[in-house]
C-alpha positions in Angstrom: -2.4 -42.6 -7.2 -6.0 -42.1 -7.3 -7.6 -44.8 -5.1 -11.0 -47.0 -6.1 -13.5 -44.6 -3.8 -12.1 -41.5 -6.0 -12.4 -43.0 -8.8 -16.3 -44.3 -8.2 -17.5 -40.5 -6.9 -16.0 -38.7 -9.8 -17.9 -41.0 -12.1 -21.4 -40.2 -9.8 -20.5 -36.9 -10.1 -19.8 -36.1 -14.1 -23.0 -38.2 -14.2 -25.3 -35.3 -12.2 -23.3 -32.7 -14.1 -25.1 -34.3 -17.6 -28.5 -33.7 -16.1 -28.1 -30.3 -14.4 -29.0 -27.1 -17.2 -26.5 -24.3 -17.0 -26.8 -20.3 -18.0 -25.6 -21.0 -21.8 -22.6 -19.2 -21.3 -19.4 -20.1 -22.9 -17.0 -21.1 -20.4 -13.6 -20.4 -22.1 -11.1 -18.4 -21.5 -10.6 -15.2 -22.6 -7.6 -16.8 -24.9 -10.5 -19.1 -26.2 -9.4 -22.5 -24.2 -11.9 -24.7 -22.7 -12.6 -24.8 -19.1 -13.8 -28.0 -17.4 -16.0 -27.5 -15.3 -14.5 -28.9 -11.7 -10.7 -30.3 -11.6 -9.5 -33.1 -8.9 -6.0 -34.5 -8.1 -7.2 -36.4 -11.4 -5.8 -33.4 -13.4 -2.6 -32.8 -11.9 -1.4 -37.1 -11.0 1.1 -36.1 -13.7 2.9 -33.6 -12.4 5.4 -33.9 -9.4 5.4 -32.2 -7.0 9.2 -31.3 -6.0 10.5 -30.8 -10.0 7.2 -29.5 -11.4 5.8 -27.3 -8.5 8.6 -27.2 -5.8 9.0 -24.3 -2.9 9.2 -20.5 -3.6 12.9 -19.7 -3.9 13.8 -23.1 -5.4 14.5 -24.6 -8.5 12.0 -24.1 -11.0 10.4 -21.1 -8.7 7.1 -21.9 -10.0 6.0 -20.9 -6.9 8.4 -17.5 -7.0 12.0 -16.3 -6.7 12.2 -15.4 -2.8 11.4 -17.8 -0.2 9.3 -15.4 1.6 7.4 -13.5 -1.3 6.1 -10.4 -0.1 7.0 -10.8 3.8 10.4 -9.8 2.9 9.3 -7.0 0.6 6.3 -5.7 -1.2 6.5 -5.4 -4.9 7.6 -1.7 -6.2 4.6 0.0 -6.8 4.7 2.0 -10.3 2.5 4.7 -11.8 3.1 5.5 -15.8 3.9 9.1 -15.5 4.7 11.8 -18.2 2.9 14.5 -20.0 3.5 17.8 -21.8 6.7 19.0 -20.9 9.6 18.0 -18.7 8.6 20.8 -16.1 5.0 19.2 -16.2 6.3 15.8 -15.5 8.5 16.5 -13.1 5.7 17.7 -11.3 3.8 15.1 -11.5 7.0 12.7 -10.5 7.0 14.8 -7.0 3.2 14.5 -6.7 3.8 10.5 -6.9 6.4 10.2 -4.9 4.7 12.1 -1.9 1.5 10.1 -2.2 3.9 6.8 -1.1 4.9 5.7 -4.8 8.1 3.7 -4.6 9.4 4.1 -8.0 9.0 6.4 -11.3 7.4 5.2 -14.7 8.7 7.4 -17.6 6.3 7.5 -20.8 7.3 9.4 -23.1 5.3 11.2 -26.2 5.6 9.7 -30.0 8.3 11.5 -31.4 10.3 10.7 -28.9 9.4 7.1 -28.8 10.4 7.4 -32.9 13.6 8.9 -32.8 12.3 12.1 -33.4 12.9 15.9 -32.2 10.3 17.9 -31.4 10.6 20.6 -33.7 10.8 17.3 -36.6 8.3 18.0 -39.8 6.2 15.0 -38.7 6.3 15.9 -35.1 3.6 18.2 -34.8 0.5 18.1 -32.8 1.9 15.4 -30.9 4.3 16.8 -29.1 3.5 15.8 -25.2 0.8 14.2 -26.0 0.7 10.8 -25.1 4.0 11.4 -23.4 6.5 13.3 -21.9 8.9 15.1 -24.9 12.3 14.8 -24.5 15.0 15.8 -27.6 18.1 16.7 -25.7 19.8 16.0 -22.3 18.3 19.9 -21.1 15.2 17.5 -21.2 16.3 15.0 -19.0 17.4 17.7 -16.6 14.7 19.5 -15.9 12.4 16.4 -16.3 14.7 14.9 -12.9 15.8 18.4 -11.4 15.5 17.9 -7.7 15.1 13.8 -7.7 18.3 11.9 -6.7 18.6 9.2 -9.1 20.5 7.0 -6.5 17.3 7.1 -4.5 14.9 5.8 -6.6 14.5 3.2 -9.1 13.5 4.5 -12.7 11.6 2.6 -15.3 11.3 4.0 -18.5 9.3 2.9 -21.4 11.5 3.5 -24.2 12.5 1.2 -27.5 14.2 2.2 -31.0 15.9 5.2 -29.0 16.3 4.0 -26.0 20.5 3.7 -26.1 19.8 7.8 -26.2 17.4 8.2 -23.7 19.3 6.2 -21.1 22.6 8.1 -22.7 20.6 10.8 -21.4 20.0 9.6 -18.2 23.0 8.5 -17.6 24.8 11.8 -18.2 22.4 13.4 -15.5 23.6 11.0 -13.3 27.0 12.4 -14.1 26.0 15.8 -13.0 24.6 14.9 -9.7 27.9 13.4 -9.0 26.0 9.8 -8.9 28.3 6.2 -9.6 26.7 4.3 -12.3 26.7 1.4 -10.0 24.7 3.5 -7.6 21.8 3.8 -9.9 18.6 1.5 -10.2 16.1 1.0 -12.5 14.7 -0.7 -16.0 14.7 0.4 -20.1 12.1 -1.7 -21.8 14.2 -1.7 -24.6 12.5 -4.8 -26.7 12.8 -4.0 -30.4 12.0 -7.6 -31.1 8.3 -7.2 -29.4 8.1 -3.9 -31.7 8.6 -6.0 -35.0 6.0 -8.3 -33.9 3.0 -6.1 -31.9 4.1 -2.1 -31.1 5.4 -1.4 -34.6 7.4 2.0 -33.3 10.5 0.7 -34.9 13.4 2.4 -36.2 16.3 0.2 -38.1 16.3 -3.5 -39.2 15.9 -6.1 -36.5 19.7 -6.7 -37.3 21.7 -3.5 -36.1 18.6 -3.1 -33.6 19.4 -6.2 -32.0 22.8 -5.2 -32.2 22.7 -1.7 -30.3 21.0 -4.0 -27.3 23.5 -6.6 -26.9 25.4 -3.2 -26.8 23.3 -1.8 -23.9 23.7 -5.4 -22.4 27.0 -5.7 -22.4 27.6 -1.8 -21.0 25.4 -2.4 -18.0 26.6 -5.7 -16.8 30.4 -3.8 -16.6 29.3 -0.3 -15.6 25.5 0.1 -13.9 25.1 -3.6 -12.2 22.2 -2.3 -10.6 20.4 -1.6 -14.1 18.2 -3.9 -15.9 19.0 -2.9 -19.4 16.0 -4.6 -20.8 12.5 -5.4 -19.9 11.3 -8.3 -22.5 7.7 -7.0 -22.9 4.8 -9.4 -23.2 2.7 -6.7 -22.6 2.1 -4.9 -25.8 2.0 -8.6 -27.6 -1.3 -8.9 -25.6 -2.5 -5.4 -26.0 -2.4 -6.1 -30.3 -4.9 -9.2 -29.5 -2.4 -12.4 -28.6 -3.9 -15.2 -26.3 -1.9 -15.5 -23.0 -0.1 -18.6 -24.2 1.1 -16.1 -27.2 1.8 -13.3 -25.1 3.8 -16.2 -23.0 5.5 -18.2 -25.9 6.2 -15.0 -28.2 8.0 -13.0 -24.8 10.2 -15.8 -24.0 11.3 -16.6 -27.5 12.6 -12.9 -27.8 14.2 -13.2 -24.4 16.2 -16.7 -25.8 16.9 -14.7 -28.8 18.6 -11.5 -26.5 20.4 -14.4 -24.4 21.6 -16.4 -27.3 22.6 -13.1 -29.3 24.8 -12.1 -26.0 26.2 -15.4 -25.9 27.2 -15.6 -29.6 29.8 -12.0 -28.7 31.5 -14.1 -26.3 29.3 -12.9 -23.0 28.9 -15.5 -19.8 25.3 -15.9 -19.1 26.0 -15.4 -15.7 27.2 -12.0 -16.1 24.4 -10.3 -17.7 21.0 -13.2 -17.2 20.6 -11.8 -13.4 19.8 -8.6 -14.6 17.2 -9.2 -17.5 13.5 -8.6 -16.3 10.5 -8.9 -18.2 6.9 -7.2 -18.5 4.0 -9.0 -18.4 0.3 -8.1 -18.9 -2.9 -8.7 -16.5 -5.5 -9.3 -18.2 -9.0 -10.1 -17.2 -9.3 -13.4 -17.3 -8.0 -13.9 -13.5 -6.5 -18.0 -13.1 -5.1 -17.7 -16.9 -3.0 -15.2 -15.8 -1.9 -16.3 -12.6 -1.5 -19.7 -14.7 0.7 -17.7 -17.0 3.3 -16.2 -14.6 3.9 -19.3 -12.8 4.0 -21.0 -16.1 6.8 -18.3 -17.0 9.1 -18.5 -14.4 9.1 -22.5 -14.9 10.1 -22.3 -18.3 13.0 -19.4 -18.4 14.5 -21.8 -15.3 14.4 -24.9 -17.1 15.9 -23.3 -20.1 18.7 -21.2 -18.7 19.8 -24.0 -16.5 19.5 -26.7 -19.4 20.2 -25.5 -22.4 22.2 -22.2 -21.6 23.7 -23.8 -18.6 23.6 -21.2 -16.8 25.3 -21.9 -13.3 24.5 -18.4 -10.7 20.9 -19.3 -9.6 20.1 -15.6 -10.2 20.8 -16.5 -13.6 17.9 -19.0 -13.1 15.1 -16.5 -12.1 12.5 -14.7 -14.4 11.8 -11.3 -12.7 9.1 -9.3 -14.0 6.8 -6.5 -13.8 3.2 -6.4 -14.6 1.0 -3.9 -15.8 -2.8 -4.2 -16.0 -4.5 -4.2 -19.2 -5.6 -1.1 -21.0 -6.9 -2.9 -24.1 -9.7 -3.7 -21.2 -10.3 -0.1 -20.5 -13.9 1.4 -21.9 -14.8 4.8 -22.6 -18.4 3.8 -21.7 -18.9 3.5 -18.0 -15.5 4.5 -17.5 -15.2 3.8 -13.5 -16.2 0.0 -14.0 -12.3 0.3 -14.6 -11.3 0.9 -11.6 -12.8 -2.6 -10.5 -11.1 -4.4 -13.5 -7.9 -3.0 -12.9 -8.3 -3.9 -9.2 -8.9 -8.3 -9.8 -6.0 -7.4 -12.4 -3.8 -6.2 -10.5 -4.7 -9.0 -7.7 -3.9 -11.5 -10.3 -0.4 -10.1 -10.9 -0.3 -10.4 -7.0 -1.1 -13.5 -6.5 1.1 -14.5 -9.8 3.9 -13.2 -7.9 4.9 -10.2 -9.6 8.1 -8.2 -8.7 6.8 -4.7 -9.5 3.3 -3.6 -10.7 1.6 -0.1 -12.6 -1.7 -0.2 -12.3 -3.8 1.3 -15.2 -6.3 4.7 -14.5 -9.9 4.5 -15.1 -10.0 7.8 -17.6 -6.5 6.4 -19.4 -9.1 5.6 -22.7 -10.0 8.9 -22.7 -7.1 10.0 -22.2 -3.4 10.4 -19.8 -4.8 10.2 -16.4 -5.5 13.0 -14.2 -4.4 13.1 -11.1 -7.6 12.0 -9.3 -7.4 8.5 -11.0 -3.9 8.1 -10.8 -4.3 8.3 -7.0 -7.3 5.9 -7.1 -5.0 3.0 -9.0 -2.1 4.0 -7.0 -4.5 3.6 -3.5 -5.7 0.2 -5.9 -2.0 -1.0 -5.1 -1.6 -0.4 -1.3 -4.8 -1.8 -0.4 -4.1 -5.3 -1.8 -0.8 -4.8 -0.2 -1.7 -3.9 3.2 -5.7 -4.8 3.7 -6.4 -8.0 1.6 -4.1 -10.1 3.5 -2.9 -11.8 -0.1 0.7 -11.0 1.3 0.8 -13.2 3.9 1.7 -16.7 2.5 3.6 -17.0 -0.8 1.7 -18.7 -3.8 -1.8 -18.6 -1.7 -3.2 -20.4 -5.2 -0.3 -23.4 -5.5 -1.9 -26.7 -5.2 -5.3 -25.5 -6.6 -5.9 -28.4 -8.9 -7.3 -25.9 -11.6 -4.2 -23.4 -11.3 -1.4 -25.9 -11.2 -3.3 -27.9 -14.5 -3.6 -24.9 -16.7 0.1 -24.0 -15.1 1.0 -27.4 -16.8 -1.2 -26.8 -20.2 0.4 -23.1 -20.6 3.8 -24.4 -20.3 3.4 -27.2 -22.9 1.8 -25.2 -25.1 4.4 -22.7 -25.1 7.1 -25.1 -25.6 5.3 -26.3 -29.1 5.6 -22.6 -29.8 9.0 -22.6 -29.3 9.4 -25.8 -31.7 7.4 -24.1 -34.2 9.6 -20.8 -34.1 13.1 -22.9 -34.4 11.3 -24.3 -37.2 11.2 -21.1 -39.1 14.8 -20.2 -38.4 14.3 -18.0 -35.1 12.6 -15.0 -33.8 14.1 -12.8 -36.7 13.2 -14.8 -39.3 9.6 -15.7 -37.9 9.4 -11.8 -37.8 10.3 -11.0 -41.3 7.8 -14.1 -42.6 5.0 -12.4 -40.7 4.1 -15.6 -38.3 4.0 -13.6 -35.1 1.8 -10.7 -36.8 -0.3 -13.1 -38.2 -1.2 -15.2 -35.5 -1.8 -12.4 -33.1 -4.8 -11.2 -35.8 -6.3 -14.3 -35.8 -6.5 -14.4 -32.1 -7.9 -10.9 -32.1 -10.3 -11.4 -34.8 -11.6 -14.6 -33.2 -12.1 -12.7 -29.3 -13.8 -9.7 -31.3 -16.1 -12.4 -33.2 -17.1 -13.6 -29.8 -17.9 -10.4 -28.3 -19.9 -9.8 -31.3 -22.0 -12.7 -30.4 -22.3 -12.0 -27.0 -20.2 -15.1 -26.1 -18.0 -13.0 -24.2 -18.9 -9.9 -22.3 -17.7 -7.1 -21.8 -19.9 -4.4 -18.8 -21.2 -1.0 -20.3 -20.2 -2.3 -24.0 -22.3 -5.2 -25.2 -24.5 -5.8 -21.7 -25.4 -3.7 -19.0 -25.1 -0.6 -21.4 -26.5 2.6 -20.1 -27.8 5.1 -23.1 -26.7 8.7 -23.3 -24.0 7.3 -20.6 -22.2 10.7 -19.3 -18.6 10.8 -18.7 -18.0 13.1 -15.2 -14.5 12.6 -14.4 -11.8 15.2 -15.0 -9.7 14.9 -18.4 -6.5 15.9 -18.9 -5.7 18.3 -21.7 -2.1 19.2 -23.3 -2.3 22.6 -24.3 -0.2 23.6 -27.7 2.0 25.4 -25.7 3.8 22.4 -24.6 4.8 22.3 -28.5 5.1 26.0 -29.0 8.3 25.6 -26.1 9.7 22.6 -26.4 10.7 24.1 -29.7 11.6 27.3 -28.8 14.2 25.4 -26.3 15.9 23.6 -29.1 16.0 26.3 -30.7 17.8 28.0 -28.3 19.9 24.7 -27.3 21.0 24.5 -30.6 22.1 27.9 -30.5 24.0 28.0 -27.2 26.0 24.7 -27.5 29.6 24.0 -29.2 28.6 22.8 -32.6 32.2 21.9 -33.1 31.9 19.4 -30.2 28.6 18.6 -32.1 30.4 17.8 -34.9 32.9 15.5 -33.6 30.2 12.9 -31.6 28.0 12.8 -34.5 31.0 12.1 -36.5 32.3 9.1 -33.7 28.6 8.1 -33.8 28.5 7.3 -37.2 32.1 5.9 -37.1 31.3 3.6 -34.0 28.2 1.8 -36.2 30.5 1.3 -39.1 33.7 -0.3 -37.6 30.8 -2.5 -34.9 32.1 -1.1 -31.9 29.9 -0.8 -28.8 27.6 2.2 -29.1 27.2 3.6 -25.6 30.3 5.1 -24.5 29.7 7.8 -27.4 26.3 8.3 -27.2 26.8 9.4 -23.8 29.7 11.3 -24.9 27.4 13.1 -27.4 24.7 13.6 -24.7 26.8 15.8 -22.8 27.6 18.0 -25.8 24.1 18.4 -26.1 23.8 16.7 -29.1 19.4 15.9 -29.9 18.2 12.7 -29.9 17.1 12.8 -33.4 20.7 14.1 -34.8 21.8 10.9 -33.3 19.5 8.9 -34.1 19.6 10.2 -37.8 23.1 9.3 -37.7 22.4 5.6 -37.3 20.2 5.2 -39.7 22.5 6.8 -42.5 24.6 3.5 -41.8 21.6 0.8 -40.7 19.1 2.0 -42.9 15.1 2.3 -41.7 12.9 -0.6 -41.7 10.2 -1.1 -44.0 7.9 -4.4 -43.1 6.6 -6.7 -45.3 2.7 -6.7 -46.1 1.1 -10.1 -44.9 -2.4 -11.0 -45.7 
């Protein structure tokens, strides 16, 4: 309760604010919500303490999901890595790893992303580009020749093909004599988030969402270690969503993966404890902390309540964050470096589970080595010199943090309303709602910048003329293209095309009759079998997806 003395100085006090000028900024959010300018225990009287806020490692783990944070162990410390080739990348993978990284980010390039081979019509100039290529499991081998994938955890950025890639994977793990149990790690795998932000799609949100539960189910029997799908908020925000949006729109698709599971006859509590999610960081520093706390509230509440969901593990919303490269500038390129660092404190400090940290030159261009090691070096000295580590949820209790904790999460949950309202994620998808609010959000932040409401260093103030970029750029050379055909030629070649035969023909037969996807697709990998034959397969029985125009 707020007593009479309170109440009498926060009256003297918004009276003094009325007669003091201030700089004639707009002080919003970047998501566009106001921001008062001082908050009291007036703002947060409503919210209890034990059920609302609680301890970390307790029910509703606003404050986190271990009861010591970071005492008991720092997050994993991730740096997006591929380029060129798979001899290039696995290069760079043992550069990383020597310089104290603690776990492996595959990207990989745009035909592989699509389903494509590389020696594909539509394929060319882009092969190892904005990625690593990889068509066949003679990619994957080379790409982890000499890494022991039962000592590190793997993370790799892939969607639409993603059963093949981790089919893939999985078969190297074969070869190195390594127990699927043994094996740690995390496929984005979030075709939902595609239909909505990414747009690298495939088939129909149907048999997509299908092939997941798939991957789902597989992992919960065979690789228990395996998150076998990162929910990804990130790419939401990179297309131009407010945080609430990136929050609301995340969740929803993570309900929609649980309640798709659930419907095949799954128990929550044998596949919820091994779902993750992906989060960005953006700039604007409390939002975000705001956000992940507001996060890890809501997916407790709802898998204990509605899914009643009984393993606590089941209970807690692990994720990893990556800072945001939609904040990146070409101009003055190493102000990046000090936006990635406050972003990646925020992720920090919003208790994140396992963090990449963004390269200044990444606008430009994949990062070279230099500033990969700067936003790698970003990581360790929050960990170790900043002293952030040493209580958990240093910004609980803030009056401003816990009240825009408590806005977020009501907002999201009118989201959620509004969704069920149009039949569910799916249907919302193919009516356009989540495209079209995401433009409006953008066009209203871009509007602002425009106007100088918001500002952005070395772009619309501060700007330095005939700015010169001296930082190293990395460069694919065409011969990355030139031999990653030449090997399938040469693959395709070499291998038993009558053992081809057969897994293409038990692909196709597995998506007919509705069976479970993966046991063939790994199958197939070790024929050697591309990742475009199969995936060309699949979509002479699901079709490709064509989206709807909404204006």
């Amino acid at each position: 309760m707020l007593n009479e003395e309170f109440i009498k100085r926060k009256k003297e006090y918004d009276e003094k604010v009325k007669s003091i000028k201030n700089t004639g900024m707009k002080f919003t959010t970047v998501s566009g919500e106001d921001v008062k300018i001082l908050y009291t225990p007036e703002d947060i009287q409503q919210i209890n303490y034990l059920s609302e806020i609680g301890f970390p490692g307790e029910y509703p783990y606003t404050r986190g999901v271990h009861v010591n944070g970071y005492r008991g162990k720092i997050w994993t410390m991730r740096q997006f890595a591929g380029f060129g080739s798979p001899e290039d990348t696995n290069e760079r993978f043992h550069y990383l790893l020597n310089k104290g990284q603690t776990g492996l980010s595959v990207a990989f390039d745009l035909p592989t992303l699509m389903g494509w081979d590389a020696d594909a019509g539509l394929t060319e100039g882009e092969v190892g580009i904005c990625g690593v290529s990889v068509s066949s499991l003679k990619d994957m081998e080379i790409l982890f020749n000499k890494i022991p994938l039962d000592k590190v955890s793997t993370s790799m950025t892939i969607n639409s093909p993603a059963a093949m890639i981790f089919a893939f994977y999985l078969a190297v793990a074969q070869q190195q004599g390594i127990d699927f149990k043994d094996l740690r790690g995390t496929l984005q795998n979030d075709i939902l988030k595609e239909y909505i932000a990414q747009k690298e799609y495939i088939f129909p949100p149907n048999p997509s969402l299908k092939i997941i539960i798939d991957m789902i189910e597989f992992c919960s029997k065979e690789t228990p270690q395996w998150n076998p799908v990162s929910i990804s908020g990130y790419h939401i925000r990179e297309a131009g969503s407010t945080a609430v949006q990136e929050l609301a729109y995340t969740l929803a698709d993570g309900f929609a993966y649980i309640e798709a599971c659930m419907e095949r006859g799954m128990d929550i509590d044998d596949f919820a404890p091994r779902l993750s999610f992906f989060f960005n960081s953006h700039l604007d520093f409390f939002e975000e902390i705001a956000k992940y706390r507001a996060a890890r509230k809501i997916f407790a509440k709802r898998m204990r309540e509605k899914y009643k969901a009984k393993n606590p593990r089941s209970w807690w919303l692990r994720f990893h964050t990556q800072t945001a490269g939609c904040t990146l500038t070409a101009q003055q390129p190493e102000n990046n470096i000090i936006r990635t660092a406050f972003q990646a404190l925020a992720g920090v400090l919003g208790g994140t589970q396992s963090l990449h940290t963004n390269s200044m030159d990444e606008t430009l261009a994949l990062p070279g080595e230099k500033a990969v090691k700067i936003a790698l070096r970003t990581q360790q000295l929050i960990a170790y010199e900043t002293g952030v580590i040493n209580t958990v949820d240093p910004l609980g209790g803030s009056y401003f943090v816990e009240a825009l904790t408590d806005k977020m999460e009501k907002q999201a949950n009118e989201i959620f309303d509004h969704i069920d309202a149009l039949g569910g994620v799916i249907p919302a998808i193919e009516a356009g709602y989540f495209q079209k609010e995401i433009a409006n959000a953008a066009y209203r932040y871009q509007k602002e910048v425009e106007r100088k409401e918001k500002f952005i260093i070395g772009v619309n103030e501060f700007v330095e003329e005939g700015n010169k970029i001296d930082i190293p750029i990395l460069l694919i050379s065409p011969e990355v293209e030139k031999k990653q055909r030449i090997r399938l030629t040469e693959l395709r070649q070499s291998r038993n095309e009558e053992s081809v035969s057969e897994s293409l023909n038990e692909i196709k037969e597995t998506a007919i009759n509705g069976n479970n996807i993966m046991p063939v697709l790994i199958k197939a990998a070790h024929n050697y079998v591309t990742l475009g034959e199969m995936v060309n397969q699949l979509k002479e029985v699901y079709g490709v997806y064509q989206e709807a125009a909404v204006f």
